[in-house]
C-alpha positions in Angstrom: 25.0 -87.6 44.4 24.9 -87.1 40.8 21.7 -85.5 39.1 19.1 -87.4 37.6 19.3 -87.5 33.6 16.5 -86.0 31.4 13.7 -89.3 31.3 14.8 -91.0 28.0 12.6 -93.8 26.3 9.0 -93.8 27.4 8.9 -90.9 29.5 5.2 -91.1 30.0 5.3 -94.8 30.9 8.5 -94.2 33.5 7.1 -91.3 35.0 3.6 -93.5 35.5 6.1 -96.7 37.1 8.1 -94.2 39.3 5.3 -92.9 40.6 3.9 -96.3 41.2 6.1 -97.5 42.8 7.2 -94.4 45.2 3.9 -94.6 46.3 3.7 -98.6 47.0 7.0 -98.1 48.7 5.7 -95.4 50.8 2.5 -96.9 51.8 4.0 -100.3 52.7 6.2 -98.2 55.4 3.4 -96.2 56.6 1.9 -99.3 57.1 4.8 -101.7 58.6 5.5 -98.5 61.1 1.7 -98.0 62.4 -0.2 -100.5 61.4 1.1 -104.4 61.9 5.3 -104.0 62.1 6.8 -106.8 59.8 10.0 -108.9 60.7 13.5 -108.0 59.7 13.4 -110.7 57.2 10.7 -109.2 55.3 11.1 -105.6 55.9 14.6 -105.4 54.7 14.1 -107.3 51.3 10.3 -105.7 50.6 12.2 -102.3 50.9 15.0 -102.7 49.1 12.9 -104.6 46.2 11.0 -101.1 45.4 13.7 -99.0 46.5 16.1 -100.7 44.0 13.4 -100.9 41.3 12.4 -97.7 41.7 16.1 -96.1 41.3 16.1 -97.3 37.5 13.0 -95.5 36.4 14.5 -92.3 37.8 18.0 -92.7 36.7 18.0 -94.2 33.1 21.1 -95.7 31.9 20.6 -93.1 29.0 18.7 -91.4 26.7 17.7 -93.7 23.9 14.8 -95.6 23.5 16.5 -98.9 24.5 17.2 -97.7 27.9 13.7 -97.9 28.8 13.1 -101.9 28.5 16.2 -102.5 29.6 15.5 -100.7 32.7 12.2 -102.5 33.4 13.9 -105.7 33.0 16.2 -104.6 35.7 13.5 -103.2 37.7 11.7 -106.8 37.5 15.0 -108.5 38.2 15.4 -106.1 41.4 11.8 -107.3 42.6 12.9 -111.1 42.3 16.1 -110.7 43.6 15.5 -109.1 46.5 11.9 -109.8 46.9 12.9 -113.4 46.9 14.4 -113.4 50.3 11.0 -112.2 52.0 9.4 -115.3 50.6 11.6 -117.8 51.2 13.3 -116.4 54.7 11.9 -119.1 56.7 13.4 -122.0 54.2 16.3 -120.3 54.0 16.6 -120.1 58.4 15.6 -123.7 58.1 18.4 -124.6 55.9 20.6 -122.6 58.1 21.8 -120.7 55.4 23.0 -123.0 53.4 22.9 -121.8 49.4 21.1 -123.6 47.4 22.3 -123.0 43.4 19.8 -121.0 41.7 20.3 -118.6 44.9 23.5 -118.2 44.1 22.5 -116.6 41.2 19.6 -114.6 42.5 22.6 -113.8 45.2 24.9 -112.7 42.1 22.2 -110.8 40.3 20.9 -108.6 43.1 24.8 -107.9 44.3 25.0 -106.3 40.3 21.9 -104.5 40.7 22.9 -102.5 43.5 26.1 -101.6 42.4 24.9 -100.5 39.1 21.8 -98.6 40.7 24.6 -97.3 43.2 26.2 -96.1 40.6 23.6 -94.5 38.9 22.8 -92.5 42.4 26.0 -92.1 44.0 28.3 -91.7 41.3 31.1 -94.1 41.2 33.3 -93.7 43.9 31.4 -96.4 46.4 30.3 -98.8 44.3 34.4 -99.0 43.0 35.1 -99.5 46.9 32.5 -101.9 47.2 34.1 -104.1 44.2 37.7 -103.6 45.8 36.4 -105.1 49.0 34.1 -107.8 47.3 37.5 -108.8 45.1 39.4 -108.3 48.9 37.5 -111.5 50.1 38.4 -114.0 47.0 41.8 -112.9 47.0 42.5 -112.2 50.2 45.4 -115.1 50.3 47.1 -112.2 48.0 47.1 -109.8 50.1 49.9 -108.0 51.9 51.0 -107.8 54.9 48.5 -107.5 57.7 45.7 -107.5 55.1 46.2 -111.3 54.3 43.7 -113.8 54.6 42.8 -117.1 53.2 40.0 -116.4 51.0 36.5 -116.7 50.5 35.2 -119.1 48.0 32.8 -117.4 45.8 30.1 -119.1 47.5 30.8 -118.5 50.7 30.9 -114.8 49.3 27.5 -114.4 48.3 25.9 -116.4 50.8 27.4 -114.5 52.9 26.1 -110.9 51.2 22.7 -112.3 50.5 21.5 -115.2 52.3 22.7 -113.5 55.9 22.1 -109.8 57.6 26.1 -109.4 57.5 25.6 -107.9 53.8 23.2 -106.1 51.8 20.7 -106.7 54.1 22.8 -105.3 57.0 22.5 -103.1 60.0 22.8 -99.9 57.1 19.3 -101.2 55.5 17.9 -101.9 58.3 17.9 -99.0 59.7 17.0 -97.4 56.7 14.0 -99.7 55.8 12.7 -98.3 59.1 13.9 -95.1 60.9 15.4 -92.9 58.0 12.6 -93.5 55.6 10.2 -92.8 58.1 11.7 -89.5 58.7 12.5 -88.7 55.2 8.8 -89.5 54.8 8.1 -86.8 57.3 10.0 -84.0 56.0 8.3 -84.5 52.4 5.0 -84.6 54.1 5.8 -81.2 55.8 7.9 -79.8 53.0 4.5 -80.2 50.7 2.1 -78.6 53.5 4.3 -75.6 53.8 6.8 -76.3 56.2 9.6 -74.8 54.2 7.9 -71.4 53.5 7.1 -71.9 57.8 10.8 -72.1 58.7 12.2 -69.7 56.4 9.3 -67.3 57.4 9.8 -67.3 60.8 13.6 -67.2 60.7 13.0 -63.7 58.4 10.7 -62.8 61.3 12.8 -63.6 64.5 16.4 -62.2 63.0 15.6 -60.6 59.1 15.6 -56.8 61.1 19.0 -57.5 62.7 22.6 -56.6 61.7 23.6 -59.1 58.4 19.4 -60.2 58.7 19.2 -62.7 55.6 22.2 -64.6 56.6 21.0 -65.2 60.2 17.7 -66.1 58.5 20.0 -68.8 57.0 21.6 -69.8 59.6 18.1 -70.3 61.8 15.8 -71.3 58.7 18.7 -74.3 57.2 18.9 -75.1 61.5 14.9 -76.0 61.3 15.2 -77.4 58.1 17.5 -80.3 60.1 15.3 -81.3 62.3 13.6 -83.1 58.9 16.3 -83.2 56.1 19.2 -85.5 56.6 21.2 -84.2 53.9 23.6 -81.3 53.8 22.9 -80.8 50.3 19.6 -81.3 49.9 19.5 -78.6 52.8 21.2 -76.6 50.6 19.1 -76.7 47.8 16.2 -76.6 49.7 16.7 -73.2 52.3 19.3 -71.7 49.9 16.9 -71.4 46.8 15.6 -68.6 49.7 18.3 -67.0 51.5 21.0 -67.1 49.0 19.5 -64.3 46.8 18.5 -62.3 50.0 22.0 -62.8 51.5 23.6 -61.2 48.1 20.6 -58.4 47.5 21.8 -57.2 51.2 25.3 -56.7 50.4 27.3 -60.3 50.8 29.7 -61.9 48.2 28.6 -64.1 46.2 31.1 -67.0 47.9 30.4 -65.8 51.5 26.5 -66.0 50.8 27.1 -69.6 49.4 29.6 -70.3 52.1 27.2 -69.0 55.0 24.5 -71.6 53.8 26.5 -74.4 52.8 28.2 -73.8 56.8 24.1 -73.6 58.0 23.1 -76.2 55.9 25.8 -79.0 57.2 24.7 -78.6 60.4 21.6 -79.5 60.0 22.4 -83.4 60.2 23.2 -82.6 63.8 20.1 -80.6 65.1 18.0 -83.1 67.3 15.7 -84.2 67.5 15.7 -85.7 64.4 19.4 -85.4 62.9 21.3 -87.3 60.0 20.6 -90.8 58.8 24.0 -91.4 60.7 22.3 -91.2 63.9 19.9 -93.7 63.8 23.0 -96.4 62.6 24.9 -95.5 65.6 21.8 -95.8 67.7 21.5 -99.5 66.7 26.0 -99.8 66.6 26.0 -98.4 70.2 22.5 -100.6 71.4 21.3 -97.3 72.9 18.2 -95.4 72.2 18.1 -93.0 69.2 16.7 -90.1 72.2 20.3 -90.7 74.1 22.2 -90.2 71.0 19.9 -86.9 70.4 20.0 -85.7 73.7 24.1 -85.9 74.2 24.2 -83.7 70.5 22.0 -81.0 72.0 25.0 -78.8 73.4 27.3 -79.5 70.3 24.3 -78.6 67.7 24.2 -75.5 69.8 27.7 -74.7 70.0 28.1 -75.2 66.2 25.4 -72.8 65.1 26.8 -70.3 67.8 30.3 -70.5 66.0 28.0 -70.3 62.2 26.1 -66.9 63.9 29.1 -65.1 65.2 31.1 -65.5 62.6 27.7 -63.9 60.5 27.6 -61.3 63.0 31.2 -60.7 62.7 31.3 -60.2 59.1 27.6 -58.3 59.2 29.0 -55.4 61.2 32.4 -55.5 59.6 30.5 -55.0 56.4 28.2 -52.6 57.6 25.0 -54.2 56.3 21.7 -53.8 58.0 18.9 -55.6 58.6 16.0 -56.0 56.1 13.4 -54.2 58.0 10.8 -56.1 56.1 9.1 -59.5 56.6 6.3 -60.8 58.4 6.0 -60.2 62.2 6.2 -63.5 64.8 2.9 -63.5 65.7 2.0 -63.0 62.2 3.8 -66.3 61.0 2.8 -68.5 63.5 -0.8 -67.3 63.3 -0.5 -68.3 59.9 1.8 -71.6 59.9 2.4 -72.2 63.7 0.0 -75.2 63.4 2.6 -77.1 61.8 5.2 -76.9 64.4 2.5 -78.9 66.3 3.5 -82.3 65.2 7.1 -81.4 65.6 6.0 -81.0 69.2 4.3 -84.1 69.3 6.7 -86.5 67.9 9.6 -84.7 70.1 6.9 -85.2 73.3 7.1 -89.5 71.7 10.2 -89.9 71.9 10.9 -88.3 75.4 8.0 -90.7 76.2 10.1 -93.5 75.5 8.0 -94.2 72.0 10.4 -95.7 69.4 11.2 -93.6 66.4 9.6 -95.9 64.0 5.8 -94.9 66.0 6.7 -91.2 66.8 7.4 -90.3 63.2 4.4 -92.4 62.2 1.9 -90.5 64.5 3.7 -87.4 63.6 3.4 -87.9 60.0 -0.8 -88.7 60.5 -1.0 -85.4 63.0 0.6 -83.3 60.1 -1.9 -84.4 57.6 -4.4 -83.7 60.1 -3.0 -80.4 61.7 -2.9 -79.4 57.7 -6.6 -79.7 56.8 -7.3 -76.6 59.2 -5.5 -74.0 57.1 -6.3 -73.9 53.2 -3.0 -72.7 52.9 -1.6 -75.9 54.3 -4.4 -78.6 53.6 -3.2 -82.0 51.7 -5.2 -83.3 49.5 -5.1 -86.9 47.4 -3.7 -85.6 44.9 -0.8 -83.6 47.0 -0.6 -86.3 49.6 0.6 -89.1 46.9 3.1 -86.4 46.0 4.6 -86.1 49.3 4.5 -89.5 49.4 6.4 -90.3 46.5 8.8 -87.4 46.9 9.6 -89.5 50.6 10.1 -92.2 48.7 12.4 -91.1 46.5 14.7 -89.9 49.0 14.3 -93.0 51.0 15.7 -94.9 47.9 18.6 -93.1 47.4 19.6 -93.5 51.1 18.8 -97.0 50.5 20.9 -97.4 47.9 24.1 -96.0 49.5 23.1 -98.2 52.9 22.5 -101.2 50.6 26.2 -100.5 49.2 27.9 -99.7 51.8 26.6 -103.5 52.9 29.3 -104.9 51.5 31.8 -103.1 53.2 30.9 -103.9 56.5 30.3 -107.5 54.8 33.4 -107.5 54.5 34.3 -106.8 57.5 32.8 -109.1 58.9 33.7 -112.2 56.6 37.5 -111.6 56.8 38.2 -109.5 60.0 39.6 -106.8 58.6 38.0 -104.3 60.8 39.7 -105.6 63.9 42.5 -105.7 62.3 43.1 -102.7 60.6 41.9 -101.3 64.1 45.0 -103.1 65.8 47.4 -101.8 63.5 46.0 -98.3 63.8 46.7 -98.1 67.3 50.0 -100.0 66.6 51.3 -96.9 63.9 50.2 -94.3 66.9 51.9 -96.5 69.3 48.8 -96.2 71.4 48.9 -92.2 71.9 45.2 -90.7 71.7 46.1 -87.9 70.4 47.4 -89.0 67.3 44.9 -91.5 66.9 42.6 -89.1 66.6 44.5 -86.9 63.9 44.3 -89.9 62.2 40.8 -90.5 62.7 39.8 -87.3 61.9 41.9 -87.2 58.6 40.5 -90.8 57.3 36.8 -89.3 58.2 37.6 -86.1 56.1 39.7 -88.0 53.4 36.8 -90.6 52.9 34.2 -87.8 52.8 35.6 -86.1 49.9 34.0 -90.0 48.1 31.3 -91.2 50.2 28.1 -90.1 51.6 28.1 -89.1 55.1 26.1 -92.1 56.1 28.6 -94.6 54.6 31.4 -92.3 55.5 30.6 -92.8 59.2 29.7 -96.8 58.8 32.7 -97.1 57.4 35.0 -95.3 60.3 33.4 -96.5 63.0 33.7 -100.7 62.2 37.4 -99.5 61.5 38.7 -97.0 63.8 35.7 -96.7 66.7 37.2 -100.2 68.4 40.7 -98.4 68.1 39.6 -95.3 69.9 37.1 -97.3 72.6 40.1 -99.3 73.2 42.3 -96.1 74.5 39.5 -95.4 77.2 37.2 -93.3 74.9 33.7 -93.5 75.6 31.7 -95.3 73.0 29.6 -92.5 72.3 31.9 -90.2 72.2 34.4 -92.0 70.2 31.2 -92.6 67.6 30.1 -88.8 67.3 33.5 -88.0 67.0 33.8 -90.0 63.5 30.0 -88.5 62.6 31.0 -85.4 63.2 34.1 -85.2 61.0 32.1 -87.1 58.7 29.9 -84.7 58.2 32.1 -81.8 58.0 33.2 -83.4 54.9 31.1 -81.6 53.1 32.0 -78.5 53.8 36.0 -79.4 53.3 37.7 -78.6 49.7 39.2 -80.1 47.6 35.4 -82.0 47.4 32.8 -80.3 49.3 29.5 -80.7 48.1 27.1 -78.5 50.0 29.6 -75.6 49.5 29.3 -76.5 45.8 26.0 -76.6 45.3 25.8 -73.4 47.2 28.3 -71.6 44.9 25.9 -73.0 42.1 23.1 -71.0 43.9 25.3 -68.1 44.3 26.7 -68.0 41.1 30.3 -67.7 42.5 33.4 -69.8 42.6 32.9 -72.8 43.6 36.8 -73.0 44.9 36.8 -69.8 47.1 33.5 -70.6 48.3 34.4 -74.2 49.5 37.6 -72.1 51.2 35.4 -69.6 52.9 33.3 -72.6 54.3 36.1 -74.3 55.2 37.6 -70.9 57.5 33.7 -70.5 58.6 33.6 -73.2 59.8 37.1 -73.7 61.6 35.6 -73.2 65.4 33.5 -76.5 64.5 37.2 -78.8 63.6 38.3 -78.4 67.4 34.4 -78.8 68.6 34.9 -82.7 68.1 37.7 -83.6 70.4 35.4 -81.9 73.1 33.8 -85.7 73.1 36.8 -87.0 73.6 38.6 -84.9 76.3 35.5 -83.1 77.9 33.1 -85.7 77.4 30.6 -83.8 80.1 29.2 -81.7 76.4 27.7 -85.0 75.8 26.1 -86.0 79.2 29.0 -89.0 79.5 30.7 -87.5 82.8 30.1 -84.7 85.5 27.1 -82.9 87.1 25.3 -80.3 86.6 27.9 -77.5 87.1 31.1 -79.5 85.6 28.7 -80.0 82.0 27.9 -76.0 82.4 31.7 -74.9 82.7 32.5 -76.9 80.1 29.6 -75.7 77.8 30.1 -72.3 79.0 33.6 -72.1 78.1 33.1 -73.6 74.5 30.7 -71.3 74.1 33.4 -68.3 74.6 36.2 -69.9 73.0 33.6 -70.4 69.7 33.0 -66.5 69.8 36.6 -65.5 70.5 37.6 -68.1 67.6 34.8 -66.2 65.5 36.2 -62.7 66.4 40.2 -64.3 65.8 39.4 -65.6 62.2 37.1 -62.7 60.6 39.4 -60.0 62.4 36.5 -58.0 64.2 35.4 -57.3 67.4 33.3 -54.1 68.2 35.7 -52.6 65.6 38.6 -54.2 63.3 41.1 -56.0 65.7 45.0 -55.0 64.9 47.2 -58.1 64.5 48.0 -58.7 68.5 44.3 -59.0 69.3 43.3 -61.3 66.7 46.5 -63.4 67.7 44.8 -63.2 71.5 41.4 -64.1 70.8 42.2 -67.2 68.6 45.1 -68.4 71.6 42.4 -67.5 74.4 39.9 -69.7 72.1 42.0 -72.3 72.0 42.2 -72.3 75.9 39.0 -72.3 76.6 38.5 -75.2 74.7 41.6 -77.0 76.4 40.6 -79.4 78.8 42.7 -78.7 81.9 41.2 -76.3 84.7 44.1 -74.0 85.2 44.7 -73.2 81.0 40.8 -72.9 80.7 40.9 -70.4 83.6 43.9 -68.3 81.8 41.4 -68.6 78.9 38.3 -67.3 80.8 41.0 -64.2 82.0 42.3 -64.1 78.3 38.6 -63.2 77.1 37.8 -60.6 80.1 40.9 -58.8 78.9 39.9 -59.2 75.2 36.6 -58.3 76.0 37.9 -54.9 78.1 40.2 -53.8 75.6 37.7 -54.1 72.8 35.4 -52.2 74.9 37.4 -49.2 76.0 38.9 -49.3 72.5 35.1 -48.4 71.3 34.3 -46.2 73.9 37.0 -44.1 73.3 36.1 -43.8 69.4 32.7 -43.1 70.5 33.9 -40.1 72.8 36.4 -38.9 69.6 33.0 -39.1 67.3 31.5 -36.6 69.2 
């Protein structure tokens, strides 16, 4: 996303507005998710109205003292436009949709205030695809190829974006206007009573005294920080503030201390139970429940931070660096802070209760407040709670903005058939192999990620490529996580890799050689993915009990031999041959097939042996 601009104009006035308005938008979802739950029809426009007017008092179109009427006017506009369709949803069902002519132009006006608040937040890589697409539909009879249609009528068009839920007010908003804000309502809410200082505390406690301390306190702290922050890079700025400079005081580079957070910090969109905004979309793509998607990404979460805190190990020990040795004690912290893991607890306890998200997170965010007034260190008061509030709601817009744009994608979709048909023709250039599909799928996830959010990234793959991949056998689930996944790790591959960016800012280091290091960090974590597809028993689709633990207990190994291959150590530096072994026995204890996995499980006994007579005999020539 690209960074707010310095308040031109009125800066007292927009800073009174924004504030306003986060907190109206805040308070209408507090009360729509606890209180008396509002239809679609209303929910969806009402939060888009203050989302979108809300986005042009924090990013100004510039710096003059014209920007600032101009961007109330658009503000108000925002509030009609969109606000309209709350009204008037019942007239509009009763017409069956049909446009009539002045909402055509409300339908025209709100479709330009999205992109241009889109681009104000996002930067202009989305909105551009948005326009491509929009122009896609009216001249469609141009088209080449497979990609030819007849046209859409520029009626039809926005009728189609605005007047149904194929468009802006999509699937992408709707779950936003409900779920993700809820959460990201949560996590400011905790963030302001403390929780950050909570997680990093107790990270420093439970690994700061090991070998390589600060970055396992990292690794652990940017882990808790995902089970409230959906965003790799606000992860990053948030956690790496913190363990950045302890990572470097203790004797890291520069690029491995932003690579080692930028690694932690991506991960966090897939520690349950609350995960990326992704999630929540695929829960309502898939017609499962949110706590299904969360419980089948339990062993991969797991899996991925293994690969993130061996390779820290790895490097710790090859370095030499020590632990801290300083830093509060466990019991220490959570006497302190424990009380606000509490509401963690609770909301994890609702949804295994079969509570929807929507109340969990609501009672979760009421028990925090509560659970905060018996600590002064931790207490909320008006004042701070209307600033949690409006911090929420600030990151609630900007994911509403990129759901709202990425609306017309999947309108798109929709109107012309393109998805189903680029799907066909995708398994047509593969001639219908899996395995190549899923090169390809993986390459148009990573490709699309270097422009797009991680939300809209997955939206995106999944209308085109998830029917391709569900149509070779692959189970929907797995076939959906797939595309999150890569997705997500996105943002940790160069050229354009924004966490491990914004971590080299941090650092102070090259923001080139720390997207590489990121990128060879976090290798283990590319071959994690087709797990889902080949093994799906990681993700609860197949097996029992002891088939899902072979298969988890082999990754498992194959993530630390991979670890030990790549940063060339194992109880000692590994000479050319053994590094060559442990990243061929990783890869087999990843494969699929019993009989290669077995010659892996050998493979990493005999690794394993080597290593350890190798060190034993060092020890005896020592003394």
């Amino acid at each position: 996303m690209v960074e707010a601009r310095e308040l031109g104009g009125s800066q007292k006035a927009r800073r009174v507005l924004a504030f306003a308005l986060g907190l109206s938008l805040a308070l209408f979802h507090l009360y729509s998710s606890g209180i008396g739950l509002l239809p679609t029809e209303i929910q969806r426009p009402v939060h888009l109205a203050l989302a979108l007017s809300l986005i042009f008092f924090l990013y100004p179109l510039a710096s003059r003292k014209w920007a600032f009427p101009l961007d109330v006017m658009l503000a108000i506009l925002s509030l009609v436009g969109a606000g309209y369709i709350a009204v008037a949803h019942e007239a509009i069902a009763f017409r069956g949709g049909r446009p009539l002519a002045f909402e055509l132009v409300l339908g025209f006006m709100t479709m330009v205030l999205v992109l241009e608040a889109g681009r104000r937040v996002l930067g202009p890589i989305l909105p551009i695809l948005a326009i491509i697409f929009i122009l896609y539909c009216y001249f469609g009879r141009l088209a080449p190829g497979f990609f030819q249609h007849r046209g859409v009528s520029i009626n039809r068009l926005i009728q189609h974006m605005y007047l149904t839920h194929e468009g802006l007010f999509g699937v992408a908003l709707g779950v936003s206007s409900t779920y993700i804000f809820m959460f990201i309502l949560f996590g400011a809410v905790l963030s302001q009573g403390g929780g950050v200082r909570f997680f990093n505390n107790l990270a420093q406690a439970l690994t700061g005294r090991l070998t390589g301390g600060p970055a396992k306190v990292a690794v652990i702290a940017s882990g808790l920080m995902g089970t409230i922050n959906g965003s790799s890079v606000a992860n990053v700025a948030t956690t790496g503030a913190v363990t950045i400079p302890l990572m470097k005081k203790a004797g890291f580079d520069p690029e491995e201390a932003g690579a080692i957070e930028a690694c932690a910090s991506t991960g966090g969109q897939i520690m349950p139970p609350i995960m990326g905004a992704g999630a929540f979309i695929m829960s309502e793509f898939l017609g499962i429940s949110y706590l299904s998607i969360a419980i089948a990404a339990v062993f991969p979460a797991i899996l991925y931070f293994l690969s993130i805190f061996a390779s820290v190990h790895f490097i710790s020990q090859k370095k030499g660096l020590k632990g801290q040795g300083t830093g509060a004690r466990i019991k220490e912290v959570l006497f302190a802070d424990g009380h606000l893991a509490l509401p963690l607890i609770i909301m994890v306890g609702m949804l295994l209760a079969s509570y929807t998200p929507l109340k969990a997170s609501f009672v979760a965010i009421i028990a925090l407040w509560l659970v905060g007034l018996t600590r002064k260190n931790t207490r909320l008061g008006p004042k701070s709670l209307a600033t949690a509030f409006v911090t929420g709601a600030k990151g609630g817009a900007l994911t509403a903005m990129a759901c709202a744009t990425v609306g017309f994608l999947v309108g798109t979709f929709s109107l012309t058939g393109l998805g189903l048909s680029l799907s066909t023709h995708l398994l047509a250039l593969t001639k219908g192999l899996l395995f190549p599909t899923l090169g390809l799928a993986m390459l148009a996830c990573l490709v699309m990620g270097m422009g797009l959010p991680t939300t809209a990234n997955y939206i995106v793959c999944s209308a085109v490529i998830g029917p391709a991949l569900v149509k070779l056998g692959v189970w929907p689930l797995g076939a959906h996580l797939f595309l999150f996944y890569f997705g997500l790790l996105a943002d940790i591959t160069p050229p354009v890799c924004l966490a491990s960016i914004t971590a080299a800012g941090l650092a102070s280091a090259s923001a080139a050689k720390t997207g590489l290091k990121a990128f060879i960090l976090s290798w283990p974590s590319f071959v994690l993915p087709y797990l889902f597809i080949y093994s799906p028993e990681i993700i609860w689709q197949k097996g029992g009990f002891l088939d899902i633990t072979g298969v988890v207990g082999s990754a498992a190994l194959g993530v630390i031999s991979w670890s030990a291959g790549l940063n060339g150590f194992f109880q000692g530096d590994l000479p050319k041959p053994l590094r060559f072994l442990a990243l061929l026995t990783g890869l087999a204890l990843f494969w699929p097939e019993g009989t290669i996995k077995m010659f892996g499980v050998v493979g990493f006994g005999l690794f394993w042996l080597a290593r350890h007579l190798r060190s034993q005999r060092t020890l005896k020539l020592a003394f």
